[in-house]
C-alpha positions, -999 to 999 in steps of 0.1 A, spaced: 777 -272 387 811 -272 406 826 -263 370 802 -237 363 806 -221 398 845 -218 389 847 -205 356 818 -177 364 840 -169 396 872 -169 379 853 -145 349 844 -122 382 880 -122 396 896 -110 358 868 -80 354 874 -67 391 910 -69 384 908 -50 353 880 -22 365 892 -3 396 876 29 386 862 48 420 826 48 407 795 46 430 768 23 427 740 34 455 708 30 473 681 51 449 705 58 417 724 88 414 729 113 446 703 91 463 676 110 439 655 78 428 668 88 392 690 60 370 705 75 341 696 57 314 683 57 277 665 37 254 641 28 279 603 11 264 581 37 265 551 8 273 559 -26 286 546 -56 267 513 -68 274 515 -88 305 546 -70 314 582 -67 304 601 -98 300 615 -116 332 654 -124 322 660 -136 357 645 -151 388 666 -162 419 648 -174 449 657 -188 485 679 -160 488 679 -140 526 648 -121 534 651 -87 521 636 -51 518 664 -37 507 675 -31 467 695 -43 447 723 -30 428 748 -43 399 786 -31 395 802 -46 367 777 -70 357 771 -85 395 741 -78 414 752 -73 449 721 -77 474 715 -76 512 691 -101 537 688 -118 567 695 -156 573 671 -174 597 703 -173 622 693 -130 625 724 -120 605 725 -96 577 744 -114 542 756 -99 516 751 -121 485 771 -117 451 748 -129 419 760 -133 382 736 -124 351 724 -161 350 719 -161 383 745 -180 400 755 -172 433 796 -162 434 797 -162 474 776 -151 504 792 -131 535 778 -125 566 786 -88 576 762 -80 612 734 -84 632 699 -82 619 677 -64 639 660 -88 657 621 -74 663 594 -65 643 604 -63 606 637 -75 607 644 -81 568 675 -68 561 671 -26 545 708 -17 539 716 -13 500 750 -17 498 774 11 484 796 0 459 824 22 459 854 7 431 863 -28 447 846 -28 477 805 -26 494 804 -8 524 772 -18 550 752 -13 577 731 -38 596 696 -35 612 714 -40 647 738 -9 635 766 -33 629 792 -12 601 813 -34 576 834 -37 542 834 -68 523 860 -69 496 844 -79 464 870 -96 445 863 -125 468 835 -113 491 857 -117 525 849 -94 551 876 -63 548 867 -45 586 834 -47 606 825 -32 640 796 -27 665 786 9 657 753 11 676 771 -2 707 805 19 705 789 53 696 757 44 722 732 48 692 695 50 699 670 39 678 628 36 672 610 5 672 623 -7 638 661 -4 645 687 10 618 672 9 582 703 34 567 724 30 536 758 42 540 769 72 525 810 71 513 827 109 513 861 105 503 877 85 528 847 90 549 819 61 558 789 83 572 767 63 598 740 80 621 737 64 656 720 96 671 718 86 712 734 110 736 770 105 724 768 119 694 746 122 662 763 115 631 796 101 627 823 96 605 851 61 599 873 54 577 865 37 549 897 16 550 900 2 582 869 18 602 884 41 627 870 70 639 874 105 620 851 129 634 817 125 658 792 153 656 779 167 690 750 152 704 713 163 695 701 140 723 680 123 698 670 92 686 679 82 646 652 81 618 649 55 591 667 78 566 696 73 544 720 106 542 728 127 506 754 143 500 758 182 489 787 199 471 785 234 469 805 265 478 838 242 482 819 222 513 810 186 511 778 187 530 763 156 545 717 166 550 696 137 567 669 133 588 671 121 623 639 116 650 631 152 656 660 171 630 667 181 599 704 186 601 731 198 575 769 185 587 804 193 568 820 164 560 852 178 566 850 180 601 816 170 612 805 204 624 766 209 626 765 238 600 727 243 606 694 219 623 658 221 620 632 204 646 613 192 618 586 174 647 580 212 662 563 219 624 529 210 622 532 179 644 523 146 626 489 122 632 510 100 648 543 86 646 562 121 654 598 102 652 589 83 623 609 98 593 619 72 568 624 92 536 655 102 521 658 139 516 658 153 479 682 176 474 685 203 440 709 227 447 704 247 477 670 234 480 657 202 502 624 184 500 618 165 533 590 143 538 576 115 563 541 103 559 519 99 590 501 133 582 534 155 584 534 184 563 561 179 534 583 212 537 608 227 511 641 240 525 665 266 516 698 271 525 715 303 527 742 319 507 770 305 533 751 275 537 748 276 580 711 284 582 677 273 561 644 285 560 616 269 546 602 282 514 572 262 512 548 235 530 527 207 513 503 194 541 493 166 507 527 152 499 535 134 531 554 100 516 553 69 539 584 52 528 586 53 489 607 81 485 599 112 459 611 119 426 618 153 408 614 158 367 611 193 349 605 215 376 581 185 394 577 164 425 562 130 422 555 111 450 526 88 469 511 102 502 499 86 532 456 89 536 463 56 562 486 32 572 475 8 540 462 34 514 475 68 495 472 85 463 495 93 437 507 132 438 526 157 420 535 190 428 553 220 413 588 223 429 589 260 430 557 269 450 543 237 461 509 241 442 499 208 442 488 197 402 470 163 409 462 139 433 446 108 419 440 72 430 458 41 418 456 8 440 480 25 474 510 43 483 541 27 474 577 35 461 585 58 429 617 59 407 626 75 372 645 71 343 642 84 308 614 110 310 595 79 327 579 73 367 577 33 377 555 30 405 559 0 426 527 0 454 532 -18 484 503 -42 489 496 -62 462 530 -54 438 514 -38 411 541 -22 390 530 7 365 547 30 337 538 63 338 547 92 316 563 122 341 542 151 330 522 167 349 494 172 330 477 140 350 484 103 364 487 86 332 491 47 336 509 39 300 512 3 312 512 -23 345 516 -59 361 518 -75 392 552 -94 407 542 -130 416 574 -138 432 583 -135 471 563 -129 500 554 -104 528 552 -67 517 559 -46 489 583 -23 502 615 -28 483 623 2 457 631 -15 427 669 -1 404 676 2 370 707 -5 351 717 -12 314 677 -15 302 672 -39 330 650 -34 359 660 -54 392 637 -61 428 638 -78 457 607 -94 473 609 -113 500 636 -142 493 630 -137 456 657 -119 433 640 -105 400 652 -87 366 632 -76 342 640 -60 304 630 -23 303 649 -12 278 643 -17 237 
């Protein structure tokens, strides 16, 4: 075993050595969008479900996803000792080396939600207890870490920090909100302080930022407790803010926004379950004021995220804590095209003209066709692996599907 551990390690060292390409590897595929580029993907899973290349269990408790660079699936969780590991896996499931990088948030729900970013040769992370780090990869030692809820005097909601850090050039964006400041900005290199926004006097959402380039600005759109807010990355100035909680005020849970804002262009989809209308953004031409364009009082997504293919949103809603529907709506007016039942709510990604659906309380997993003609269920099973609920969204890369549940690790083969 001791062999086997070397040889795969000393495989790992030569291919980071030889790839030190600046490429991005993120939480919800490209710009954050729950799309993964990819082609060849089975068009109906075998019966039973596509094949299981890979199982790893014992691993720390996680909610978060996992993602590959180079053939290594980097994933996050928590170790009984409430600290948040990063864990380094090969394709046949050996484990390269395991670094503890923070705090875990230490109350209700504490399995670890950071997806690390993979940016070239190093992850960059953020703890439940707002703890910021950068683990080198080439041999998983910790590059920089520092107490970020405590030196920017973050404040938080009952769940603590659930955000997945977003790298802008030289940038690390984290979002401690609390009176200090709102969003801030460290170096990627060493973790010092570039820019802190002005303070909103607000607490921080649930919500992992995206990035916008247009007009020559880098712009950095999130979602805090009460705001919608667009900042340049250049500088960190607050080009434009919305109090999203003064708009139709939710059932409950008015600070409870845990979904990443989808972003097309000038246009922003920003959603948060509990009964809160869904609203579509606009941004003007200089990009320092919005409007909203539309408002969906049907699409309000819990925490699964939402999806856009051909001019369509796709997304669950929330009818109660436990159940929800399976939506889609026309991104241009907001008409809403269907609504129908399958099992609950739960997360949605897309790749290759295709929706997986991944509901949260019993792990069915379905294929379904991205047209929005109807709900069709091309093909399903249920994960058997792992514990607790089903609330991580799964990635794909290279015809392979990975998920975390729990302590398990899983792949599966989507591709032909």
């Amino acid at each position: 075993m001791k062999r086997r551990f070397l040889i795969s390690m000393a495989l790992f060292v030569l291919a980071w050595s030889a790839n030190s390409a600046q490429n991005v590897t993120q939480w919800r595929g490209e710009n954050r969008s729950g799309y993964f580029p990819s082609e060849g993907l089975l068009k109906k899973w075998p019966e039973g479900g596509p094949e299981l290349l890979l199982h790893v269990t014992d691993l720390p408790k996680a909610h978060s996803s996992p993602v590959l660079q180079n053939d290594i699936i980097y994933t996050t969780g928590i170790s009984e000792e409430d600290e948040e590991i990063l864990t380094a896996i090969t394709s046949d499931g050996t484990i390269l080396w395991s670094t503890v990088y923070g705090k875990a948030w230490s109350k209700s729900y504490p399995e670890a939600r950071c997806t690390p970013t993979i940016e070239g040769n190093y992850a960059y992370l953020i703890s439940g207890a707002g703890d910021l780090a950068c683990v080198d990869l080439k041999d998983g030692k910790l590059w920089w870490s520092l107490d970020g809820f405590s030196k920017f005097e973050g404040k938080t909601g009952n769940w603590g920090v659930a955000e997945s850090p977003l790298i802008v050039d030289d940038k690390m964006i984290y979002t401690p909100c609390g009176d200090k400041t709102t969003m801030v900005a460290v170096d990627k290199s060493n973790g010092t302080t570039l820019w802190t926004t002005e303070s909103l006097q607000d607490q921080s959402a649930y919500v992992s930022p995206v990035l916008l380039e247009l007009g020559g600005y880098k712009l950095v759109v999130t979602v805090t407790g009460n705001y919608v807010i667009c900042v340049n990355a250049a500088d960190g100035e607050i080009f434009w803010k919305l109090e999203y909680t003064s708009i139709d005020k939710p059932l409950m849970g008015g600070d409870i926004n845990p979904v990443t804002p989808l972003a097309i262009g000038k246009e922003i989809f920003i959603t948060s379950g509990y009964n809160h209308t869904g609203l579509m953004l606009k941004m003007a031409g200089d990009y320092r004021s919005v409007s909203v364009k539309w408002k969906s009082d049907e699409l309000d997504v819990h925490h699964g995220g939402v999806v856009a293919v051909n001019g369509y949103l796709y997304g669950s809603n929330y009818t109660s804590i436990r159940k929800g529907n399976w939506l889609c709506l026309d991104w241009e007016t907001g008409e809403l095209i269907y609504d129908q039942e399958w099992n609950t709510k739960g997360q949605i990604i897309t790749s290759d003209g295709m929706l997986i659906c991944y509901e949260e309380k019993r792990g069915n997993m379905a294929l379904v066709k991205a047209t929005p003609e109807e709900f069709k269920v091309v093909s399903e099973f249920s994960i058997e692996y792992g514990e607790g609920p089903h609330w991580s969204h799964p990635s794909i890369y290279d015809g392979k599907m990975y998920l975390r549940h729990g302590k398990s690790l899983l792949v599966y083969r989507v591709g032909a």
